[in-house]
C-alpha positions as CSV (number, residue, x, y, z in Angstrom):
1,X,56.7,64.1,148.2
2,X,53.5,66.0,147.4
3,X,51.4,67.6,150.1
4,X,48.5,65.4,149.0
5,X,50.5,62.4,150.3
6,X,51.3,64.0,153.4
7,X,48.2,65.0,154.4
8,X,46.8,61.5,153.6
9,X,49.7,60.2,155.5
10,X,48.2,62.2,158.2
11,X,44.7,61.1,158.6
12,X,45.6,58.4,161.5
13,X,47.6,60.5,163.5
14,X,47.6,64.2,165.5
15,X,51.1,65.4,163.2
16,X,50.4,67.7,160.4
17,X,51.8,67.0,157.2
18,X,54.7,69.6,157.4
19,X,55.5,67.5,160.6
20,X,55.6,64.2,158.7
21,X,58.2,65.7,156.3
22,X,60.0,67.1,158.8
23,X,60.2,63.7,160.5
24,X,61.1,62.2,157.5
25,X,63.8,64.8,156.6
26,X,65.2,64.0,160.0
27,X,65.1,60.0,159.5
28,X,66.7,60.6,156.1
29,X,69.5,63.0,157.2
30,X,70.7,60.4,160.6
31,X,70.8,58.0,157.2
32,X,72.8,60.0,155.1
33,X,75.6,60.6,157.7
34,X,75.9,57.0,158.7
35,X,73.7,57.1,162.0
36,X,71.6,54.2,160.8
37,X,70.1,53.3,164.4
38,X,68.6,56.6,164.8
39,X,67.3,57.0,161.1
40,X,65.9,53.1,162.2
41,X,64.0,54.8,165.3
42,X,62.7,58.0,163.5
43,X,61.4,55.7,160.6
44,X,60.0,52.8,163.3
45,X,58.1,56.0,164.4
46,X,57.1,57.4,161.7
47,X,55.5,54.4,160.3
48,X,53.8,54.6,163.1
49,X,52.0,57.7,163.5
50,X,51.9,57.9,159.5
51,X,51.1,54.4,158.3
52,X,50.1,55.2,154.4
53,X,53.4,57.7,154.4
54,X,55.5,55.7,151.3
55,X,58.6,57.9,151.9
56,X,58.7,56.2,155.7
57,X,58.1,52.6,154.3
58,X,60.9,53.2,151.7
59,X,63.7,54.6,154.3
60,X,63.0,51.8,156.6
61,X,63.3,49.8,153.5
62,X,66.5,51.2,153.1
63,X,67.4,50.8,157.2
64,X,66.8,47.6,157.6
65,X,69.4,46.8,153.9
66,X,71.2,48.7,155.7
67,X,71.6,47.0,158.7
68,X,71.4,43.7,156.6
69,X,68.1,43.1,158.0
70,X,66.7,42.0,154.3
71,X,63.4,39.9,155.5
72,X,62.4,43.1,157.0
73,X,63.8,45.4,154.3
74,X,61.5,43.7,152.3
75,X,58.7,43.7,154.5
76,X,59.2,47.3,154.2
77,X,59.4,47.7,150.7
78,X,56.2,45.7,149.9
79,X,54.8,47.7,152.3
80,X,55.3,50.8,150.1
81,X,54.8,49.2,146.7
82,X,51.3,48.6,148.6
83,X,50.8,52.1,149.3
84,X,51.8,53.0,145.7
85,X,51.8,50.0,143.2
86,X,53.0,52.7,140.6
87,X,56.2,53.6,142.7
88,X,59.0,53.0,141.0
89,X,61.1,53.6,143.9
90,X,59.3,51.0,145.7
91,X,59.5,48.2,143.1
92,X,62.8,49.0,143.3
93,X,63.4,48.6,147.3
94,X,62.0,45.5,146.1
95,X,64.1,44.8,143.3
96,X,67.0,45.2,145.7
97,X,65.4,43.0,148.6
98,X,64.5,40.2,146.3
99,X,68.1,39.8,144.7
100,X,69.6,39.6,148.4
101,X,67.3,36.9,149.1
102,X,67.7,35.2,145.8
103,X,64.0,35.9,144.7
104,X,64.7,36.3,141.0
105,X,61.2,36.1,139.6
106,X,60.1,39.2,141.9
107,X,63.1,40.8,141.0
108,X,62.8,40.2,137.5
109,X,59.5,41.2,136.8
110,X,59.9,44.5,138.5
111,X,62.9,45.0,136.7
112,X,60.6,44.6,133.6
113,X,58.1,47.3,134.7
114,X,61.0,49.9,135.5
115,X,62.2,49.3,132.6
116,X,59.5,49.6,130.9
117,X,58.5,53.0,132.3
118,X,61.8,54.4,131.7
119,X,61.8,53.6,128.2
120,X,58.4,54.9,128.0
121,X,60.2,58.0,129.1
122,X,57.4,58.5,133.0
123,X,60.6,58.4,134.7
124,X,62.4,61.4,135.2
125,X,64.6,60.7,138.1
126,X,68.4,60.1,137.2
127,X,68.4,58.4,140.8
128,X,65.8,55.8,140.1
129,X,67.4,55.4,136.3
130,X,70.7,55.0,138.0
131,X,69.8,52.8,140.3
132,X,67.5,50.5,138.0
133,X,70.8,50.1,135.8
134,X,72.9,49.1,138.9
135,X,70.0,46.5,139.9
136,X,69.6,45.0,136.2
137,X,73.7,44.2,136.4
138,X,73.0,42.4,139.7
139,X,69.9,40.5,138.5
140,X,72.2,39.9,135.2
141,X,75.0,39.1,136.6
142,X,72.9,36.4,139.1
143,X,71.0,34.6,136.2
144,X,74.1,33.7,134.1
């Protein structure tokens, strides 16, 4: 996340943008080890005092899968593709959202755009490539 973000991030609340990170980092790490209720508290939080930080919208996004919460994964996810409608990691939180809930037309046209930018070569990530060919297989795999 770029600094520019964070300090955006930061223009409602009294946490400096190194602090937002930090938060972040620490949502993201109780995630990574499996500790899914606090990572759900840090990012309940952070969304809070940082409402227009995407990486917060886009780990509760990923909480609330998590927890098989999906209305409010997808809450979440919109919320960041509203923040950033040129995210790809948040048309994909919504990608994966709208395929739980059957929403094929959302996920489809998403899928599209991804796609689109990869082949167009603006996506560098092998994380968001990887993904987006794990999410096309679902959507696939549902429309036949």
């Amino acid at each position: 996340m770029s600094s520019d973000n964070a300090r955006k991030a930061t223009q409602r609340s009294s946490y400096s943008a190194d602090e937002i990170v930090d938060i972040y980092a620490l949502g993201k790490m109780w995630l990574e080890t499996g500790q899914v209720r606090k990572a759900e508290v840090i990012m309940q939080g952070l969304n809070c005092v940082a409402p227009d930080f995407l990486p917060g919208w886009l780990g509760m996004s990923v909480v609330q899968s998590t927890l098989g919460n999906i209305e409010q994964a997808l809450a979440a996810a919109q919320r960041a593709l509203k923040i950033d409608p040129q995210s790809t990691q948040a048309m994909l939180c919504v990608v994966v959202a709208s395929l739980n809930v059957s929403d094929m037309s959302t996920a489809g046209t998403l899928l599209g755009e991804v796609g689109e930018l990869i082949d167009a070569q603006k996506v560098s990530d092998p994380n968001v490539t990887r993904l987006y060919k794990m999410q096309l297989a679902r959507y696939q795999s549902k429309t036949r």
